[in-house]
CHARMM internal coordinates of N, CA and C (Angstrom, degrees):
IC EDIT
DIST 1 N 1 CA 1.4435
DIST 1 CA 1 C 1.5392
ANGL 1 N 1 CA 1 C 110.44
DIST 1 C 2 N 1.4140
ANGL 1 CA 1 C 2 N 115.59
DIHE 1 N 1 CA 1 C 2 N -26.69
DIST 2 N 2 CA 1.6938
ANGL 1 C 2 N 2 CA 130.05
DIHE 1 CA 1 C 2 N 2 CA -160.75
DIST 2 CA 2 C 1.9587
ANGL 2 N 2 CA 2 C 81.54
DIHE 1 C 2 N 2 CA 2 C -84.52
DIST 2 C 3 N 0.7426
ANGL 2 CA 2 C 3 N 162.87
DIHE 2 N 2 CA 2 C 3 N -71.69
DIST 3 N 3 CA 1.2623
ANGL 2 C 3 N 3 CA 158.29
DIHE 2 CA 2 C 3 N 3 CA 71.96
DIST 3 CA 3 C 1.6884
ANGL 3 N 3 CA 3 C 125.53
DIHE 2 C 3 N 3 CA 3 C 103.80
DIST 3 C 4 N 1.7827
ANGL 3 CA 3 C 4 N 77.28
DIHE 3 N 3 CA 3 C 4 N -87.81
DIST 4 N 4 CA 2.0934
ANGL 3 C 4 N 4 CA 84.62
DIHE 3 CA 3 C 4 N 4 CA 146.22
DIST 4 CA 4 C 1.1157
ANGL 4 N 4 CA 4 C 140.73
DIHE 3 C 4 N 4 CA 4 C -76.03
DIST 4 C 5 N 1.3942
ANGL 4 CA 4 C 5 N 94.01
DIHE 4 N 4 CA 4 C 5 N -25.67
DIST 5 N 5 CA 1.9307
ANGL 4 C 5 N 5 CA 106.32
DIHE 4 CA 4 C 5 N 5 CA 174.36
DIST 5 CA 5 C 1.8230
ANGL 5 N 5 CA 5 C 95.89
DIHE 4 C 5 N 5 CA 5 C -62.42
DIST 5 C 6 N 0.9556
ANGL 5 CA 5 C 6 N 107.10
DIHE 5 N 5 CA 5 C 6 N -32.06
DIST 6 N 6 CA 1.5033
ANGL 5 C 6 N 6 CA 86.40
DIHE 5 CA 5 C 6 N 6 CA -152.84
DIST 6 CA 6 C 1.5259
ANGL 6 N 6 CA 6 C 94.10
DIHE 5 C 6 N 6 CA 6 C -94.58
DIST 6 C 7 N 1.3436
ANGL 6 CA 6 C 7 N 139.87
DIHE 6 N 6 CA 6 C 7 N -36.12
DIST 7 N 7 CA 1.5919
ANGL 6 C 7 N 7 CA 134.46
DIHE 6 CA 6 C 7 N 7 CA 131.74
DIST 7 CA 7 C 1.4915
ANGL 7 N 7 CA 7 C 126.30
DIHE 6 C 7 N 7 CA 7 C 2.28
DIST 7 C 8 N 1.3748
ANGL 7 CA 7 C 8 N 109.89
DIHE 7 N 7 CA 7 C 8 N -62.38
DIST 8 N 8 CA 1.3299
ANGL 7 C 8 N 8 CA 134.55
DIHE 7 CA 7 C 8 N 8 CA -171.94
DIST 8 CA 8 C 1.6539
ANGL 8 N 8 CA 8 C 92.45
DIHE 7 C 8 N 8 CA 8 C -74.04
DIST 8 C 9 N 1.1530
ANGL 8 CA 8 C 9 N 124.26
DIHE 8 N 8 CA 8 C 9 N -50.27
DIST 9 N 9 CA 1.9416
ANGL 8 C 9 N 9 CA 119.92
DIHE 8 CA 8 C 9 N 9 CA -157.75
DIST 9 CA 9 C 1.7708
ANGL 9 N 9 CA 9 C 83.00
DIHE 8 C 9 N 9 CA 9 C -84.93
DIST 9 C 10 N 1.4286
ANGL 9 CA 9 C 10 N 142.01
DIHE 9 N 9 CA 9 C 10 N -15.98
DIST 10 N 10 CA 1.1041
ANGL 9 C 10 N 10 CA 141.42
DIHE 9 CA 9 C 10 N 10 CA 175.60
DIST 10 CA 10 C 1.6830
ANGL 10 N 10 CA 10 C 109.51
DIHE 9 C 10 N 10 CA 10 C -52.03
DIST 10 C 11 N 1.2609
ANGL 10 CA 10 C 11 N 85.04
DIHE 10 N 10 CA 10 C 11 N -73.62
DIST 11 N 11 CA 1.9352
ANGL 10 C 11 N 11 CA 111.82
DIHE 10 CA 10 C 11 N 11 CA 173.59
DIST 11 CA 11 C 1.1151
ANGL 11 N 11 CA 11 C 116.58
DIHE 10 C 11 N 11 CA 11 C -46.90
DIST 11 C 12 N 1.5243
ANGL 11 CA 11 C 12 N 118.13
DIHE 11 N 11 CA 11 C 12 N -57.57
DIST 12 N 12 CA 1.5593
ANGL 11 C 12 N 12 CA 129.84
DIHE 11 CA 11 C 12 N 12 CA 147.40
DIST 12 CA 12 C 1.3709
ANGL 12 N 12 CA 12 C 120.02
DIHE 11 C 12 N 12 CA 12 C -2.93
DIST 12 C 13 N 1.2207
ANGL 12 CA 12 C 13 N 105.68
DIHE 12 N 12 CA 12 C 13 N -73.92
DIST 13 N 13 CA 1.1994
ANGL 12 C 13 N 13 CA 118.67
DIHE 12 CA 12 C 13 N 13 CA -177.96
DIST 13 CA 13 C 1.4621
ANGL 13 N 13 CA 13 C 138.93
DIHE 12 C 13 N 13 CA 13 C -100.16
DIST 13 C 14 N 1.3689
ANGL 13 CA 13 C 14 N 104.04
DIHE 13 N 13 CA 13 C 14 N 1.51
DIST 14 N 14 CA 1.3595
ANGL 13 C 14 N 14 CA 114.87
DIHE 13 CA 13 C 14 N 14 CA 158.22
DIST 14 CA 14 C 1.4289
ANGL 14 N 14 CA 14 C 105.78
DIHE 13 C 14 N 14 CA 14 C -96.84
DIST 14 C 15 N 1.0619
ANGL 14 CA 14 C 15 N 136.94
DIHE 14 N 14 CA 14 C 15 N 1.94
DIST 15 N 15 CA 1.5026
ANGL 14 C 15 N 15 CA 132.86
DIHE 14 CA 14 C 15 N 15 CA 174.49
DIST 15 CA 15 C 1.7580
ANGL 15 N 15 CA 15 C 100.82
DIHE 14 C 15 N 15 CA 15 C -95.74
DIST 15 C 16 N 1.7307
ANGL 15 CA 15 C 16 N 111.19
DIHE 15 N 15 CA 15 C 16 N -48.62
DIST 16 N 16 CA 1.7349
ANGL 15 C 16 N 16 CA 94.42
DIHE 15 CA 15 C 16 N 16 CA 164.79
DIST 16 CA 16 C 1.2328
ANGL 16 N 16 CA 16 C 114.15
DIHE 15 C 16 N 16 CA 16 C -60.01
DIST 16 C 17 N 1.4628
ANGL 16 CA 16 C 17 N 127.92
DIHE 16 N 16 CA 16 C 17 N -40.18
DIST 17 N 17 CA 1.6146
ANGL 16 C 17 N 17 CA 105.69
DIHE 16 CA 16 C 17 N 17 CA 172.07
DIST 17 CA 17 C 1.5675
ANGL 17 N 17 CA 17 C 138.05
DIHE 16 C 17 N 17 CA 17 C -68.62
DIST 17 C 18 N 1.4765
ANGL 17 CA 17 C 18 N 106.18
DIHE 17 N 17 CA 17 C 18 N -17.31
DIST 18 N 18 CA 1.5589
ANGL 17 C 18 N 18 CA 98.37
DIHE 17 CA 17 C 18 N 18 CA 160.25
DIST 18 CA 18 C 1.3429
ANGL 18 N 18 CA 18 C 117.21
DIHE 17 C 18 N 18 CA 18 C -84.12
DIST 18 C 19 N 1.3125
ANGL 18 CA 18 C 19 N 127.60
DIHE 18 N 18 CA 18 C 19 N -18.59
DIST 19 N 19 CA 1.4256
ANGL 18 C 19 N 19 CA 128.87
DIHE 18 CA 18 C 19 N 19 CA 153.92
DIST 19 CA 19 C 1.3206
ANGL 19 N 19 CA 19 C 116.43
DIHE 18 C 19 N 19 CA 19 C -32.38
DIST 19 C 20 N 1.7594
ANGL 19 CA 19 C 20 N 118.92
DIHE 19 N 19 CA 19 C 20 N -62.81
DIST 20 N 20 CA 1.4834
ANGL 19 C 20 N 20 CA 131.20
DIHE 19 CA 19 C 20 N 20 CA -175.24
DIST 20 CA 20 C 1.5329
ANGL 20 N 20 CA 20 C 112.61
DIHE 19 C 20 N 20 CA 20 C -56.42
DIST 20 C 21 N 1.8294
ANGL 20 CA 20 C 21 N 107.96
DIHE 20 N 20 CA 20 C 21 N -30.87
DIST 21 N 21 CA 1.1566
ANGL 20 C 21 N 21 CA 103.19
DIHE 20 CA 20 C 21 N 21 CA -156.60
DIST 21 CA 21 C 1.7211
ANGL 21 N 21 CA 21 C 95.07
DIHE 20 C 21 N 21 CA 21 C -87.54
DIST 21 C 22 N 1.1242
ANGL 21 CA 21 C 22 N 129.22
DIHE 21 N 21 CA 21 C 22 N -5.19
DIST 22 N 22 CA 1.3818
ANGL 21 C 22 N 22 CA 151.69
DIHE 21 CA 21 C 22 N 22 CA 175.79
DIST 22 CA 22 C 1.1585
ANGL 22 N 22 CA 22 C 115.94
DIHE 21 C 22 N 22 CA 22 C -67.93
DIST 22 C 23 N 1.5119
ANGL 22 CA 22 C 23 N 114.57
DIHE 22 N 22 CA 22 C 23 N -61.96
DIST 23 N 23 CA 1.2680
ANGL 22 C 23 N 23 CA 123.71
DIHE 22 CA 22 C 23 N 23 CA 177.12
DIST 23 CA 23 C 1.9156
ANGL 23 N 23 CA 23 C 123.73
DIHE 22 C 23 N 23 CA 23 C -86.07
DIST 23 C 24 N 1.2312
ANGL 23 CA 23 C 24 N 108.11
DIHE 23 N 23 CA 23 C 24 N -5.55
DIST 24 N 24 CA 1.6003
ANGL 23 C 24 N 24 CA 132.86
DIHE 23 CA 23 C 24 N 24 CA 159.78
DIST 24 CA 24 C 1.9560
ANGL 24 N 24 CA 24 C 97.98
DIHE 23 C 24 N 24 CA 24 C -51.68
DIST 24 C 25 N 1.5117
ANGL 24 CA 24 C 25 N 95.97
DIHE 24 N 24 CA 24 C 25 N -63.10
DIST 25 N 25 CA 1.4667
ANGL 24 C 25 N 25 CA 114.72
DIHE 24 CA 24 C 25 N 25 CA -163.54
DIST 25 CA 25 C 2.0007
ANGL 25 N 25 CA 25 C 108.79
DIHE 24 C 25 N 25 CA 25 C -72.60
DIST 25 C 26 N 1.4779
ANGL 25 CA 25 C 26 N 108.57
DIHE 25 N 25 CA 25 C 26 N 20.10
DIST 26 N 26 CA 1.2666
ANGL 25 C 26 N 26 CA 103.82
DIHE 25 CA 25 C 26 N 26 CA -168.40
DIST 26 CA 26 C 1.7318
ANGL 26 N 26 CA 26 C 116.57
DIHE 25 C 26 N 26 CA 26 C 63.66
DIST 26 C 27 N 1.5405
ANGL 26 CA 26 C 27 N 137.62
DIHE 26 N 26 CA 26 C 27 N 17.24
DIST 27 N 27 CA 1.1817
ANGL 26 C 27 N 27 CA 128.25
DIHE 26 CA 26 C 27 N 27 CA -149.07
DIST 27 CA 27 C 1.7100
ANGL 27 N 27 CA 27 C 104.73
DIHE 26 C 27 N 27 CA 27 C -125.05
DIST 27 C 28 N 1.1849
ANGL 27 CA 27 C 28 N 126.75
DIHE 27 N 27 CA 27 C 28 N 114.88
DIST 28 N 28 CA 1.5042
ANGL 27 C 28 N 28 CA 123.22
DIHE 27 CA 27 C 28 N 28 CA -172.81
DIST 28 CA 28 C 1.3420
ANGL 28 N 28 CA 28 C 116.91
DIHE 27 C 28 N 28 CA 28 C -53.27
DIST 28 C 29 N 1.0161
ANGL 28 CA 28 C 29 N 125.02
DIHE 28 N 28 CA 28 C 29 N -28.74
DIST 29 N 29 CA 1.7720
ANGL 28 C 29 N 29 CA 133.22
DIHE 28 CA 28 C 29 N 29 CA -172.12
DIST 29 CA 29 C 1.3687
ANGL 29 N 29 CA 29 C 113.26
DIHE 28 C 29 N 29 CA 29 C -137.51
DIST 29 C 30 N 1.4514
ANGL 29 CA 29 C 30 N 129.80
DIHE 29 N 29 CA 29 C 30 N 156.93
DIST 30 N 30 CA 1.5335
ANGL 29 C 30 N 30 CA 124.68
DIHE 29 CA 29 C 30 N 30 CA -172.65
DIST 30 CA 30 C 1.7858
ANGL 30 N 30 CA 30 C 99.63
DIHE 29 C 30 N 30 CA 30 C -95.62
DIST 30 C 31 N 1.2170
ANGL 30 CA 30 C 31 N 111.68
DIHE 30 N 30 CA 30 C 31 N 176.38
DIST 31 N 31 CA 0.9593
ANGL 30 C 31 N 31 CA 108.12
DIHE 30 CA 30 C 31 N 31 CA -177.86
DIST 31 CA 31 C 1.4806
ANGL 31 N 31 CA 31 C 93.82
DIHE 30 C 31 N 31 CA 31 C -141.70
DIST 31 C 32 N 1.1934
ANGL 31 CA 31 C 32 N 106.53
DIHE 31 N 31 CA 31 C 32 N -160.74
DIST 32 N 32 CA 2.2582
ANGL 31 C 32 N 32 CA 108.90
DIHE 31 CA 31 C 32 N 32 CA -155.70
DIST 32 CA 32 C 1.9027
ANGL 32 N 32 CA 32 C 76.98
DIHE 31 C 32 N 32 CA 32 C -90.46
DIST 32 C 33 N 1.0448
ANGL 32 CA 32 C 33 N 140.98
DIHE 32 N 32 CA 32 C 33 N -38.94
DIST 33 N 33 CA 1.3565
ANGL 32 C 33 N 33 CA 133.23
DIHE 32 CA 32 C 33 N 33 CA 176.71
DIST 33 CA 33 C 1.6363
ANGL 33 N 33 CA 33 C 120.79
DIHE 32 C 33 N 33 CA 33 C -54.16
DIST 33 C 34 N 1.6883
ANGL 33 CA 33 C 34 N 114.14
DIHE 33 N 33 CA 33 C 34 N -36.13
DIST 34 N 34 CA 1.3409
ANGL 33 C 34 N 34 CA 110.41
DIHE 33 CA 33 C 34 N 34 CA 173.77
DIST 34 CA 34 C 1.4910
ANGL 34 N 34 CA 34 C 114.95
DIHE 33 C 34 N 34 CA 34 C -79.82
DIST 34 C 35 N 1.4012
ANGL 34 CA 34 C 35 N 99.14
DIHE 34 N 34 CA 34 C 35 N -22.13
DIST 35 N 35 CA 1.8424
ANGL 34 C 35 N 35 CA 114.79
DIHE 34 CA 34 C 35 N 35 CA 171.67
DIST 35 CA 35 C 1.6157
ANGL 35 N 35 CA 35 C 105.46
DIHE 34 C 35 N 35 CA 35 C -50.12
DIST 35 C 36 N 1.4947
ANGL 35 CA 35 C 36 N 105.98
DIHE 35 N 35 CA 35 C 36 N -40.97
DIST 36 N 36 CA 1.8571
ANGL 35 C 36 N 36 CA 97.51
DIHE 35 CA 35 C 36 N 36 CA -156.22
DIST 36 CA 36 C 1.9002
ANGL 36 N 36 CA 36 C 80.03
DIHE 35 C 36 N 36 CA 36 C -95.10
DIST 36 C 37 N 0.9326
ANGL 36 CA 36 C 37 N 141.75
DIHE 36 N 36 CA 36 C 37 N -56.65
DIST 37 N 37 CA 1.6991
ANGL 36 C 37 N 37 CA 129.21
DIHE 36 CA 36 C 37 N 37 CA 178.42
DIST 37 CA 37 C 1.2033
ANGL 37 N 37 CA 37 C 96.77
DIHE 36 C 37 N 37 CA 37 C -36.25
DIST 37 C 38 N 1.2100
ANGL 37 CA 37 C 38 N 146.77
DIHE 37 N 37 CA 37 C 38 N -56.51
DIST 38 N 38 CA 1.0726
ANGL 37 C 38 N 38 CA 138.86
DIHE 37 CA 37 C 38 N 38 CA -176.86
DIST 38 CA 38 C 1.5044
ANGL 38 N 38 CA 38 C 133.85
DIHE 37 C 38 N 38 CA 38 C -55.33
DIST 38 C 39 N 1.5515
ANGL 38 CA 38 C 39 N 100.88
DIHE 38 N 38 CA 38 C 39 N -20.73
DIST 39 N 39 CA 1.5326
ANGL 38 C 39 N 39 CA 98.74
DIHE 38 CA 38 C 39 N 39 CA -173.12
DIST 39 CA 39 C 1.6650
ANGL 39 N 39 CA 39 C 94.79
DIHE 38 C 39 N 39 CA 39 C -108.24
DIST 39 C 40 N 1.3344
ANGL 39 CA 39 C 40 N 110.45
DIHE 39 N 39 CA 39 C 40 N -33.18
DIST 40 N 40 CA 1.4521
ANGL 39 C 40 N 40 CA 95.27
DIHE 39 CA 39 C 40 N 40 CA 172.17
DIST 40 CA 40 C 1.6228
ANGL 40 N 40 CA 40 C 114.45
DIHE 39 C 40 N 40 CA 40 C -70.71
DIST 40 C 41 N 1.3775
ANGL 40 CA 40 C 41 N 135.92
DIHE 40 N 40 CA 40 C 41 N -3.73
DIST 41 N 41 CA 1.1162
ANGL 40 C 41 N 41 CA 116.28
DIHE 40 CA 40 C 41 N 41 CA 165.52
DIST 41 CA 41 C 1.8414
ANGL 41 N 41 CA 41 C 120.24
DIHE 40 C 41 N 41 CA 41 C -110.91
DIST 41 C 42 N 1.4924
ANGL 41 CA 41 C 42 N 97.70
DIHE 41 N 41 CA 41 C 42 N 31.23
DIST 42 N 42 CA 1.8447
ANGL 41 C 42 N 42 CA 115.58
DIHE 41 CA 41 C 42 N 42 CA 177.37
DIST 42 CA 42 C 1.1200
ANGL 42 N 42 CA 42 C 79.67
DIHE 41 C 42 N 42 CA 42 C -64.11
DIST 42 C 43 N 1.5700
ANGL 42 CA 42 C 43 N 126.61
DIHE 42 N 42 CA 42 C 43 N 170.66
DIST 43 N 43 CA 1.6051
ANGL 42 C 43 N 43 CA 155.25
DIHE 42 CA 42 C 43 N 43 CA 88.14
DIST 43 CA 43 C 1.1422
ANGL 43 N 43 CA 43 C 148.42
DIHE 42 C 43 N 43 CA 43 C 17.96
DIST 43 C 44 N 1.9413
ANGL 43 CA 43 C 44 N 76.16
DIHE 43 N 43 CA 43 C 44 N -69.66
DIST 44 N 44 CA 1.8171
ANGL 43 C 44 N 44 CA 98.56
DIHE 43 CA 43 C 44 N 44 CA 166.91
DIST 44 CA 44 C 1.0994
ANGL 44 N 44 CA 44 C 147.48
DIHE 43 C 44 N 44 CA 44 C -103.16
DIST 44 C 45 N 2.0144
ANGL 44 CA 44 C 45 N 111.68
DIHE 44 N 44 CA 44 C 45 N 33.03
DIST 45 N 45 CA 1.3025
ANGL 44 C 45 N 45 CA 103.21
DIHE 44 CA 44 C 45 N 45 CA 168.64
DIST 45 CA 45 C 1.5859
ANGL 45 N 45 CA 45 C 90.12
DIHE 44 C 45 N 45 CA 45 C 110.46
DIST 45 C 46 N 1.4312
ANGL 45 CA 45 C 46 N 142.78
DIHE 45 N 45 CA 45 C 46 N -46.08
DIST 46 N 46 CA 1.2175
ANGL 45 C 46 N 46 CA 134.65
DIHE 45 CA 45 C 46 N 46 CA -138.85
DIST 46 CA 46 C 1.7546
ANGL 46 N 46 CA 46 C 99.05
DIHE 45 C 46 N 46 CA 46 C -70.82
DIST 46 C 47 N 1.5568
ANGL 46 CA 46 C 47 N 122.20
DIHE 46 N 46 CA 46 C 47 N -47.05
DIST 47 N 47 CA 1.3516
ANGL 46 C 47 N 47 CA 107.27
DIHE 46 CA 46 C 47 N 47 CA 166.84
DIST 47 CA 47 C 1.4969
ANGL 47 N 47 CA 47 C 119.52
DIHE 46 C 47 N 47 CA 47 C -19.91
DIST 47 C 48 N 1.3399
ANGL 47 CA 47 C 48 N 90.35
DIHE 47 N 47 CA 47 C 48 N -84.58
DIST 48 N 48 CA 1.9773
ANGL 47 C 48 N 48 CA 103.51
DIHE 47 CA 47 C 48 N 48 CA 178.62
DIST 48 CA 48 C 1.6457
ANGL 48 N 48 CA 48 C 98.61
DIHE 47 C 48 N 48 CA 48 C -14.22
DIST 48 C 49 N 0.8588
ANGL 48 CA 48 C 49 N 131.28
DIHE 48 N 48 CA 48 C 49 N -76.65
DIST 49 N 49 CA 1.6057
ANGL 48 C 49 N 49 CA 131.35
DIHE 48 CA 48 C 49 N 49 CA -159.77
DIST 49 CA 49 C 1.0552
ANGL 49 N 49 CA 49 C 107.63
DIHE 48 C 49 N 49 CA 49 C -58.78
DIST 49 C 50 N 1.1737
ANGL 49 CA 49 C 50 N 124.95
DIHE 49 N 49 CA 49 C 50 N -43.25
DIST 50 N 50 CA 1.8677
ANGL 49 C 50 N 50 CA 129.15
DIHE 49 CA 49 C 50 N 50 CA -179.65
DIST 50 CA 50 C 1.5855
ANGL 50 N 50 CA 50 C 86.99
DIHE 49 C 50 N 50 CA 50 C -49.64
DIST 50 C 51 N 1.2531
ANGL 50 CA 50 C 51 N 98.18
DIHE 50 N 50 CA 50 C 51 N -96.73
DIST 51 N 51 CA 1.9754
ANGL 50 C 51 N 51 CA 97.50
DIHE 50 CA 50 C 51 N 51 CA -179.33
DIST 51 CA 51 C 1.0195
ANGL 51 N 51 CA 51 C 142.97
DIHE 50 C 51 N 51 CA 51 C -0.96
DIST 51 C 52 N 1.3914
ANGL 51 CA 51 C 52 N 110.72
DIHE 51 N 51 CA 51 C 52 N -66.26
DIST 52 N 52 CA 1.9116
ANGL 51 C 52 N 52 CA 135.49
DIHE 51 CA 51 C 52 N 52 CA 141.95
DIST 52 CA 52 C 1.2789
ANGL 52 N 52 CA 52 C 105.64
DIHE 51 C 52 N 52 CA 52 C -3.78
DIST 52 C 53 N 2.0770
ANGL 52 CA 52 C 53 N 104.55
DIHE 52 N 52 CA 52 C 53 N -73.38
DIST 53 N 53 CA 1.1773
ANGL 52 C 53 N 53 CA 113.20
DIHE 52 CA 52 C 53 N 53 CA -144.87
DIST 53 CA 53 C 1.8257
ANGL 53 N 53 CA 53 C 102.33
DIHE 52 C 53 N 53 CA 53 C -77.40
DIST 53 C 54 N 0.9985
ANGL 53 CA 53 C 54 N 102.41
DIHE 53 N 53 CA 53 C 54 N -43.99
DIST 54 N 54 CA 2.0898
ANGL 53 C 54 N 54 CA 116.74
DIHE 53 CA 53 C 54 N 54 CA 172.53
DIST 54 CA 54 C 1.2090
ANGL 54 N 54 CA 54 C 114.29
DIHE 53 C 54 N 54 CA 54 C -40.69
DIST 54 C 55 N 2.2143
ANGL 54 CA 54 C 55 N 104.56
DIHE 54 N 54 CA 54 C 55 N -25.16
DIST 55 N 55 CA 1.4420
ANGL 54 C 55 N 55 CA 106.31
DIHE 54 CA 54 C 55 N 55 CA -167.19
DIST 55 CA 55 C 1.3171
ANGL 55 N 55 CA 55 C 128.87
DIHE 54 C 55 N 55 CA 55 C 82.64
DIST 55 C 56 N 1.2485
ANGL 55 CA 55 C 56 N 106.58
DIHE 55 N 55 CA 55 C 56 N 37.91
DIST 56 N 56 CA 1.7645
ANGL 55 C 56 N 56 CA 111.74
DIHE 55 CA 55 C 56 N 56 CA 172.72
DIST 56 CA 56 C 1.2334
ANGL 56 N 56 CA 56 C 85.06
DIHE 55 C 56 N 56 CA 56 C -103.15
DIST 56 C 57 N 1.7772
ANGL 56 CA 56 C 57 N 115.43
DIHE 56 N 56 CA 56 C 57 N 151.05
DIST 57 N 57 CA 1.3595
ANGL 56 C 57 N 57 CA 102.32
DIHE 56 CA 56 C 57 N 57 CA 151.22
DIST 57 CA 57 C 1.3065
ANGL 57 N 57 CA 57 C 134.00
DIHE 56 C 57 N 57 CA 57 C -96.30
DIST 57 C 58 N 1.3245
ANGL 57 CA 57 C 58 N 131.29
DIHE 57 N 57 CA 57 C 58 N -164.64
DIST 58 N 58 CA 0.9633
ANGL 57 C 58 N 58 CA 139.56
DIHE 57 CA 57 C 58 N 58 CA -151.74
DIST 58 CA 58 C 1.7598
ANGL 58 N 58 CA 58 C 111.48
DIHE 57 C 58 N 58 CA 58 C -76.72
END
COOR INIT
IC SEED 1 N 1 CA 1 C
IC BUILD
């Protein structure tokens, strides 16, 4: 349960940060582009996985 909560405050908060990175750009809503700025500039690693998954390596 400790697990998803912390999953969920993940998403959480990479969804307010592609929001910010949205509204930085003059733009009312984020789009799947402020999503990936957003995860490559998390904290915790979540970039890294985007990358992974696109197939850059490491």
């Amino acid at each position: 349960m400790r697990r998803l909560l912390q999953r969920m405050r993940a998403v959480k908060d990479l969804l307010e940060a592609a929001e910010q990175e949205a509204v930085a750009l003059g733009l009312d809503e984020p789009d799947a582009e402020h999503q990936l700025l957003a995860a490559l500039d998390a904290p915790d690693g979540v970039g890294d996985g985007v990358g992974l998954a696109a197939g850059a390596g490491p």
